[in-house]
C-alpha positions as CSV (number, residue, x, y, z in Angstrom):
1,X,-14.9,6.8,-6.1
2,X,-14.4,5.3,-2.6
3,X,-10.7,4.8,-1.7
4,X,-10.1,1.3,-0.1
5,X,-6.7,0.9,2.2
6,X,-4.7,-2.2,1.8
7,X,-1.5,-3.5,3.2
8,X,1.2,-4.7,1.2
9,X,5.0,-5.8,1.8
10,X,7.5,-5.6,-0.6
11,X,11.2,-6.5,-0.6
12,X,13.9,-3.7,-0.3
13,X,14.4,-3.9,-3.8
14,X,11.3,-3.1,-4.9
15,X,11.0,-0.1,-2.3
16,X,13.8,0.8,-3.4
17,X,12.4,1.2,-7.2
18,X,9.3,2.9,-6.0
19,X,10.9,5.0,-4.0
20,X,13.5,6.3,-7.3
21,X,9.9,6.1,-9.3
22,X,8.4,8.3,-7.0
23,X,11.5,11.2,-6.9
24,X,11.0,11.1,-10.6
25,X,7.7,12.1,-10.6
26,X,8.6,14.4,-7.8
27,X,5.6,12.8,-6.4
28,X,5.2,13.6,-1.9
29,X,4.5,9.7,-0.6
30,X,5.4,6.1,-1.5
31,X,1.6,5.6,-2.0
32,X,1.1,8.4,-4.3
33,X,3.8,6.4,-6.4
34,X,2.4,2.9,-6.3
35,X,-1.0,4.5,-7.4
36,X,0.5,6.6,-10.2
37,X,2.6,3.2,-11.6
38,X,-0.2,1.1,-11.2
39,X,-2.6,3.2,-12.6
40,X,-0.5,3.6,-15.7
41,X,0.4,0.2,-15.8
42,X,-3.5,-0.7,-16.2
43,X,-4.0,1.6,-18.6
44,X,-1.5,0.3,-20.9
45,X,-2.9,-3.6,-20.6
46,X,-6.5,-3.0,-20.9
């Protein structure tokens, strides 16, 4: 699977979220988390 880069802003607030998302999963980057949350969230709704 080819990775594709994309560039995305997000209010402080939401940072904020993924950034407290991404300490709980003890996860290294802010990308890592975005990928792990929306990977689960698509799992859940298909």
């Amino acid at each position: 699977m080819a990775m594709r880069r994309i560039l995305v802003s997000v209010s402080e607030e939401l940072f904020d979220a993924i950034e407290k998302e991404r300490k709980a999963r003890r996860l290294e980057t802010v990308p890592e988390a975005a990928r792990a949350i929306l990977s689960d969230y698509f799992r859940k709704t298909t």
